[in-house]
TORTORMI-455491 format. One line per field, with one value per residue (C-alpha): residue number from 1; z, y, x. Coordinates in steps of 0.2 Angstrom, whole numbers. Layout:
N
nr (NUM, ...)
pz (Z, ...)
py (Y, ...)
px (X, ...)
//
This chain:
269
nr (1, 2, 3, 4, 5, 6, 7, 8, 9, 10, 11, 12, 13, 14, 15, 16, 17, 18, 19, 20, 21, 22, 23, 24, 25, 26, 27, 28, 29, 30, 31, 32, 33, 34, 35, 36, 37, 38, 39, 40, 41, 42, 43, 44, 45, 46, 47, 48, 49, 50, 51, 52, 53, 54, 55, 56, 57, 58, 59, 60, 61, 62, 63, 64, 65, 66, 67, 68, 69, 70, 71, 72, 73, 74, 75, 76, 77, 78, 79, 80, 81, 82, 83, 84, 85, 86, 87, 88, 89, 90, 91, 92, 93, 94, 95, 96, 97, 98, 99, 100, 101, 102, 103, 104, 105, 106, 107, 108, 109, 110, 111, 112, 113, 114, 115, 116, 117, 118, 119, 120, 121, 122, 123, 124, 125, 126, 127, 128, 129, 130, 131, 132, 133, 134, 135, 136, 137, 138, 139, 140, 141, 142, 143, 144, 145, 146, 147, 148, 149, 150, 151, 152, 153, 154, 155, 156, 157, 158, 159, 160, 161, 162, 163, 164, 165, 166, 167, 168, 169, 170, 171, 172, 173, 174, 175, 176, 177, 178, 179, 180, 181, 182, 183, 184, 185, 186, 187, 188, 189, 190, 191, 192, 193, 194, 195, 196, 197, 198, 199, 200, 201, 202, 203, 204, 205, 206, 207, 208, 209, 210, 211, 212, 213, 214, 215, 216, 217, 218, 219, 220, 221, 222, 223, 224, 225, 226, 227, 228, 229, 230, 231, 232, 233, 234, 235, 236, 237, 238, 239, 240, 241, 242, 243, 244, 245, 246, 247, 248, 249, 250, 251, 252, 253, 254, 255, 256, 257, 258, 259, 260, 261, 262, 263, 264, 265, 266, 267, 268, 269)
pz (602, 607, 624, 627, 634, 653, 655, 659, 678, 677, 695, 700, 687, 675, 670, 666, 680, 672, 668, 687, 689, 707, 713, 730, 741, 746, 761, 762, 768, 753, 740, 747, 744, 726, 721, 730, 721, 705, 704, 710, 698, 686, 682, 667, 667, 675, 656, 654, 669, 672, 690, 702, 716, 728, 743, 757, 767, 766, 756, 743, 739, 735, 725, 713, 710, 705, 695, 685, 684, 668, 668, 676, 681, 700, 714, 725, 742, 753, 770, 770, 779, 795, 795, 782, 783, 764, 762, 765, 776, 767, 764, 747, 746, 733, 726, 710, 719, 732, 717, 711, 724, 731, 733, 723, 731, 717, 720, 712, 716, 720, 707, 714, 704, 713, 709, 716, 719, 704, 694, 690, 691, 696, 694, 702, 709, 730, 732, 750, 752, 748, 763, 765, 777, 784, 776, 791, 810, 808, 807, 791, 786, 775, 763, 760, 747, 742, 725, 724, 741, 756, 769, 779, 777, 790, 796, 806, 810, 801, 788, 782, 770, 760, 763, 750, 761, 756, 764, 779, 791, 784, 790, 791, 807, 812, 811, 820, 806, 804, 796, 781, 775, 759, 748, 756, 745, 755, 755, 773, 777, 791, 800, 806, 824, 820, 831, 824, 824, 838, 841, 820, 819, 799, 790, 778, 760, 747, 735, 720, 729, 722, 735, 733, 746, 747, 756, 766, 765, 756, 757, 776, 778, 766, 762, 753, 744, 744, 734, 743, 743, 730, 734, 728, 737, 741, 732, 732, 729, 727, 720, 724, 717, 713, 698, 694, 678, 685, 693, 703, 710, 724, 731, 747, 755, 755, 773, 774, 764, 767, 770, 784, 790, 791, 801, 814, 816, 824, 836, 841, 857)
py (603, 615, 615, 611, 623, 620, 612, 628, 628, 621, 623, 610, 614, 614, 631, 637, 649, 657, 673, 682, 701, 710, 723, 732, 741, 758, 754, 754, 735, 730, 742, 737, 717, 719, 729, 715, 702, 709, 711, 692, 686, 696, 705, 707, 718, 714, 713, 696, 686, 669, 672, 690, 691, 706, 713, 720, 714, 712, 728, 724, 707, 712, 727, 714, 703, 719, 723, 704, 703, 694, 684, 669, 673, 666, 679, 674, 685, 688, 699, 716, 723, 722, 708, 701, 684, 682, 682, 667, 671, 684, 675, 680, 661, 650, 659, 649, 632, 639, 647, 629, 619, 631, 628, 637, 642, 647, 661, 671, 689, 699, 708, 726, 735, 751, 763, 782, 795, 801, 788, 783, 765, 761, 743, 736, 718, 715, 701, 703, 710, 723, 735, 747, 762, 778, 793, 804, 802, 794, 776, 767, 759, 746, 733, 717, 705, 687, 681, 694, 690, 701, 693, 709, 723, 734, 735, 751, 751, 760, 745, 730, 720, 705, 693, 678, 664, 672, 690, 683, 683, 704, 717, 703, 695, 712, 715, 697, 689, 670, 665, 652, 640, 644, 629, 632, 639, 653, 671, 679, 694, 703, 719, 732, 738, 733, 743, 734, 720, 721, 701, 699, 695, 691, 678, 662, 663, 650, 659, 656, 668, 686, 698, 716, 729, 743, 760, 769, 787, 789, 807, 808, 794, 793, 777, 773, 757, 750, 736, 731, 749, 755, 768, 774, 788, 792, 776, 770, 752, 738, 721, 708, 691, 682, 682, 663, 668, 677, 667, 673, 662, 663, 652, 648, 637, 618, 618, 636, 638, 650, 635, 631, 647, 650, 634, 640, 660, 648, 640, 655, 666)
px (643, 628, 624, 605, 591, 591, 569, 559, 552, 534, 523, 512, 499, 514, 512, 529, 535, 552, 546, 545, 538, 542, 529, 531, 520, 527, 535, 555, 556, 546, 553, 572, 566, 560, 579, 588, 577, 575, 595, 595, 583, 580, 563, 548, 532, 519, 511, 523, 524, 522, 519, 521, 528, 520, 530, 521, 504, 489, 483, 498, 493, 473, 480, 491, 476, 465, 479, 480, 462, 456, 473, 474, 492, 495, 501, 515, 516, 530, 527, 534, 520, 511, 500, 502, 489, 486, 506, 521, 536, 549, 565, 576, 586, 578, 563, 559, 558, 546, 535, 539, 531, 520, 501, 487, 473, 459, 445, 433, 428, 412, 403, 396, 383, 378, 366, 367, 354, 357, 353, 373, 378, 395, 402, 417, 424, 428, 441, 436, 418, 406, 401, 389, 391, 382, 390, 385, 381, 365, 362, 358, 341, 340, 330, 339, 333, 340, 336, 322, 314, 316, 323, 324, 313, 323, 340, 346, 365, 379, 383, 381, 394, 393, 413, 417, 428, 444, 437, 429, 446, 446, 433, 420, 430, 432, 412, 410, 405, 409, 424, 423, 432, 441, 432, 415, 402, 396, 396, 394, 382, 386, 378, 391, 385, 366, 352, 336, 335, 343, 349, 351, 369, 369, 366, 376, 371, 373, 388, 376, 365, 361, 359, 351, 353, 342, 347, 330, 328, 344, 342, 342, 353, 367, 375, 392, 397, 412, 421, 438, 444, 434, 422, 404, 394, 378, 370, 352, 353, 368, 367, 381, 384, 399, 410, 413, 418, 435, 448, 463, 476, 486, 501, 508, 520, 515, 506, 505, 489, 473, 462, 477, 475, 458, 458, 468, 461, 449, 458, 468, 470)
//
């Protein structure tokens, strides 16, 4: 008698899950955890997964979901980094049924459209945010517009950088912006060591919101746009909106999910 086909693993969507590819960052910890997983479970290219499983921080995790953009396929991250926030807890024991009933968190990137001196325009996606920035030692100027209206006709400091609610625990809490939560629709817009006006501390937009940031005497004062780590010198003008068309999915441990964590950046010490 022919044994049956053991019932492919299905995740909480009921995607099937089987097909697992293992990518690493560059540092030993995390290049010696995908050779012991890959011997453990087994491997496909990143071209034929079901699900990836990235190894390293932070950095790792938004490199794999530039990597699997235009594919719905979901990002599972274990920390063999630093910091590693966007990631779950490294443990090699029963992988699939933790990609089984882990939690997805859906979100949808940035859309930069940059345009230089030269008349170039550059366009590239920010999972986390946007960011302007002085090229030399003098301060920025510049224009910022929201749905074609100028909200600020001058801002002087050395950046300015639009965060989705995923990006807003990265360089935007780091620039004192507001954190968000994951599920809100809101896109944060933070100045970076604002000189004038001096009390303007940023503002919350509506994510629906298309924001256009104009550089001032960008020959005197050379600007530089970059999209997550992307980066675009010297540019005149950048227009940001998001990209509800592209979805990328992570999971996390039941109760260790980014709207959890987001939650308690707030509360902590």
């Amino acid at each position: 008698m022919a044994r049956g086909r053991s019932p492919r693993r299905r995740g909480r969507n009921g995607r099937t899950l089987d097909r697992i590819a293992f990518v690493a960052s560059g540092a030993d910890d995390a290049r010696e955890a995908r050779a012991k997983l890959s011997e453990r479970y087994g491997g496909v290219p990143l071209d034929q997964a079901d699900v990836v499983v990235a190894l390293g921080g932070d950095g790792m995790m938004l490199l794999t979901l530039h990597d699997v953009m235009g594919r719905v396929v979901p990002i599972y991250g274990m920390n063999r980094g630093s910091v590693g926030f966007l990631m779950n807890d490294y443990r090699e024991d029963d992988l699939p049924e933790r990609i089984a009933a882990a939690e997805r968190t859906v979100i949808h990137p940035l859309t930069m459209r940059a345009r230089d001196v030269q008349g170039g325009v550059h366009v590239s996606k920010a999972i986390n945010e946007v960011a302007l920035w002085r090229q030399t030692y003098q301060a920025a100027k510049f224009r910022i517009d929201v749905d074609g209206k100028t909200r600020l006709p001058e801002l002087i400091c050395d950046g300015v950088l639009v965060a989705t609610p995923a990006g807003s625990t990265a360089y935007n809490l780091s620039a004192h912006g507001p954190l968000l939560p994951l599920a809100s629709p809101l896109l944060a817009l933070t100045p970076i060591s604002p000189f004038r006006p001096r009390r303007w501390r940023g503002a919350l937009l509506p994510d629906r919101a298309a924001v256009a940031i104009d550089v001032l005497e960008p020959e005197k004062r050379p600007v530089a746009a970059v999209a997550d780590n992307t980066e675009f010198r010297d540019v005149r003008r950048v227009e940001i909106a998001l990209d509800r068309k592209t979805s990328l999915v992570m999971l996390h441990d039941p109760g260790h999910g980014l709207e959890e964590r987001i939650l308690a950046e707030q509360f902590g010490w």
